[in-house]
N, C-alpha and C positions, 0 to 999 in steps of 0.2 A: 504493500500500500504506500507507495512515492508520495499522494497526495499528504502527508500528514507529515512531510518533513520540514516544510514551512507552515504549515498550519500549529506543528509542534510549540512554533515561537509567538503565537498568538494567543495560543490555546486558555491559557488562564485569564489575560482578559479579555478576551469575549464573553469568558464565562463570571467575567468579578460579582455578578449579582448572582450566579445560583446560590442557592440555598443547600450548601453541601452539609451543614452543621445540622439542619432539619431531616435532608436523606439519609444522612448517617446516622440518626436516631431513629430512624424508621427502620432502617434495614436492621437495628440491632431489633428494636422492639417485634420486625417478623424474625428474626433468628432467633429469639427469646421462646418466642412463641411456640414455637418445635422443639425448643430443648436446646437450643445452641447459645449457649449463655457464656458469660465475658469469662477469658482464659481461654477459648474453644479457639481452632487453626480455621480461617478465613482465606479462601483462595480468591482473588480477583482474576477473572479474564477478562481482558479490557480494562486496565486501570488508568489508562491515558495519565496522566502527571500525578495520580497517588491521592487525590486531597480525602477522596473516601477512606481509603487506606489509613491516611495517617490519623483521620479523628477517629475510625474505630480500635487503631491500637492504643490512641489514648484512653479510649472504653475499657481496654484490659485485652482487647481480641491479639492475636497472633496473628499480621495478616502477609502476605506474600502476592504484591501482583504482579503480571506477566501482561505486557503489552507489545503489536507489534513495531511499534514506532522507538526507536532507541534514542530519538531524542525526548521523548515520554517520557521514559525511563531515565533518564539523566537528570534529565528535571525533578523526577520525584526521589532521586539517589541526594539532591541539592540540600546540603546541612541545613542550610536558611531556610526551606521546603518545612524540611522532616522537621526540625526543629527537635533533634534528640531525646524527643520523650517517645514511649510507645516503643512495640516488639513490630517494627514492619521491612520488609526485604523486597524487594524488585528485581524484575530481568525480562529483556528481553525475548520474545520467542512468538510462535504462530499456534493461537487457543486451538487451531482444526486439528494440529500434530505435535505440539508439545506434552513431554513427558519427563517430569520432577520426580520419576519414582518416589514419589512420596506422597501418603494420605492426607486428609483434611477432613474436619468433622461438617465444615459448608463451605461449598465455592456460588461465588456472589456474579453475576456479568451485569451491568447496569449502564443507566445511558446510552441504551437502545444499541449496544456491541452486537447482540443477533438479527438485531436487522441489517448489520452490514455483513451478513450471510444470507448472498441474493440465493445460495442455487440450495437443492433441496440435501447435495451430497456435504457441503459445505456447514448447512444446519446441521444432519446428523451428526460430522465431525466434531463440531465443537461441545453436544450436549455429550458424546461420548468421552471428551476429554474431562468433562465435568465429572462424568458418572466413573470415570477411571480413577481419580483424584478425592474420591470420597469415600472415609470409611463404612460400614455396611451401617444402616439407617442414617446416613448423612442427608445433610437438605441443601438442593439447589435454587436458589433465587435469580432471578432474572426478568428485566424486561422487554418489551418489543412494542413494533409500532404496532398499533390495532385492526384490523382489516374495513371493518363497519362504519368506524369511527373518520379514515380517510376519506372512505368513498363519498360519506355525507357532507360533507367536510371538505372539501377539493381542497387542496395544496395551493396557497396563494405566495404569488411575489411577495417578499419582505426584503426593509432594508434597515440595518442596525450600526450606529455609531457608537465606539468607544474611545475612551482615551485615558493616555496616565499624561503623567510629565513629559516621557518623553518620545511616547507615538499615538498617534489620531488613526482608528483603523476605520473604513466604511466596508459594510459587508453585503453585497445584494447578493439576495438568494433567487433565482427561475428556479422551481420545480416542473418537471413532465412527469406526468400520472401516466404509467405505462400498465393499463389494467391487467394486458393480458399474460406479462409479467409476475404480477404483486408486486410491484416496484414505484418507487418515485425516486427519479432520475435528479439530486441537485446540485446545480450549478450554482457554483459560490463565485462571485467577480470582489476582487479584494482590491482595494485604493489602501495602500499605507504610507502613512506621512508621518517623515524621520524632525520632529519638530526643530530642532536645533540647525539642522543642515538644512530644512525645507527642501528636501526629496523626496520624490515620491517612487513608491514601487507597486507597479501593479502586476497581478497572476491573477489565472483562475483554476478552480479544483473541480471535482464532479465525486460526488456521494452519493451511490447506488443504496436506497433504503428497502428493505424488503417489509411490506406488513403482511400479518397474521391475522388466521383464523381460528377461534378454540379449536373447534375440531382437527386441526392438522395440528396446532401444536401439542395437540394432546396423544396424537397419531403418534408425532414422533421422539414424543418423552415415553412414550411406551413401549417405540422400536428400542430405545436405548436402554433399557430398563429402571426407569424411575415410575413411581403413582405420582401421577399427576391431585396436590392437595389440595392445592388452593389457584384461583385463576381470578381476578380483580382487573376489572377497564375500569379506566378513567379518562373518558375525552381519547385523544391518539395514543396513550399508553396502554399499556396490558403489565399487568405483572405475574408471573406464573412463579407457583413453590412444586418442586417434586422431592421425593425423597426416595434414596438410592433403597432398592428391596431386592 
């Protein structure tokens, strides 16, 4: 995934407003839930720069994420980052075929990481790397864009300005709604302004998003061998729990 090498040095602020301190209390209170309580090994696929990661190891979790962008990863490896509290470790690798020979009691994928598993070999790869990586009643969390929820909903043009000190990003997104896919097709045109030099640099990315429908995703946490526990939409979100059996 090339796109996500300059997108890398973006990545935290375009995101300066999520609410990563509320997700990460959410995702403890559903690991709670199931029995994955603080102390418990946390696998992230898809940890893009770690900020989940590191407020749940402040929680007490042991977390370990694995992203394919190793400028991700460097970023969330960043002292100033981690801020030296909490048990969390990073590295890069590919969630479809990576293998840590090592268990974990939940691995977490969040921030819509299975929708960027457009093909159907692709999804099964990654839930089987999940279900590989967990010991026997372990729970996987995850979630994905909604199938229902798109379609009603058509994918509109947006455009988003941020800025720190020392760079102004504008970010227009095009989406193509490629139905016969399950896909929307987005195109990111990026304007960034180096404010001290007044340079600009512009690129564009393309982000293949796959949505989902219960029934297939339940198809294929069952080819993988998980029960399917819990499945919650919210607006273009889905969030699915299975638990390895």
């Amino acid at each position: 995934m090339k796109i996500f090498k300059k997108y890398a040095e973006l990545y935290d602020l375009l995101n300066k407003d999520k609410d990563y301190e509320g997700e990460a209390r959410q995702i403890s209170k559903t690991l709670q839930k199931y029995g994955i309580i603080n102390g418990a090994s946390v696998l992230n696929l898809g940890c893009g720069t770690g900020k989940h990661d590191h407020i749940l190891a402040k929680r007490g979790y042991k977390t370990t994420g694995v992203d394919m962008s190793q400028e991700m990863v460097d970023i969330a490896l960043n002292p100033l980052v981690k801020g030296g509290v909490g048990d969390s470790h990073f590295l890069q690798g590919d969630i479809r075929s990576i293998d840590l020979n090592k268990k974990f009691d939940a691995v977490i994928s969040m921030f819509h990481v299975m929708s960027y598993q457009n093909t159907n070999e692709d999804v099964e790869a990654g839930f089987k790397t999940a279900f590989n990586h967990l010991v026997e009643g372990g729970v996987f969390l995850f979630d994905c864009w909604y199938g229902p929820a798109v379609l009603s909903e058509k994918p509109e043009n947006r455009e988003r300005i941020v800025e720190n000190d020392e760079l102004k990003v504008v970010r227009i997104a095009t989406p193509e709604l490629k139905e016969k896919e399950n896909v929307v097709v987005v195109n990111y045109d990026f304007k960034v302004i180096e404010k001290d030099k007044g340079e600009t640099i512009e690129f564009r990315e393309k982000h293949n998003m796959r949505y989902f429908f219960i029934p297939e995703v339940k198809f294929f946490m069952k080819n993988c061998g998980f029960d399917v526990i819990s499945v919650e939409s919210n607006g273009w979100n889905l969030e699915v729990v299975g638990k390895k059996v």
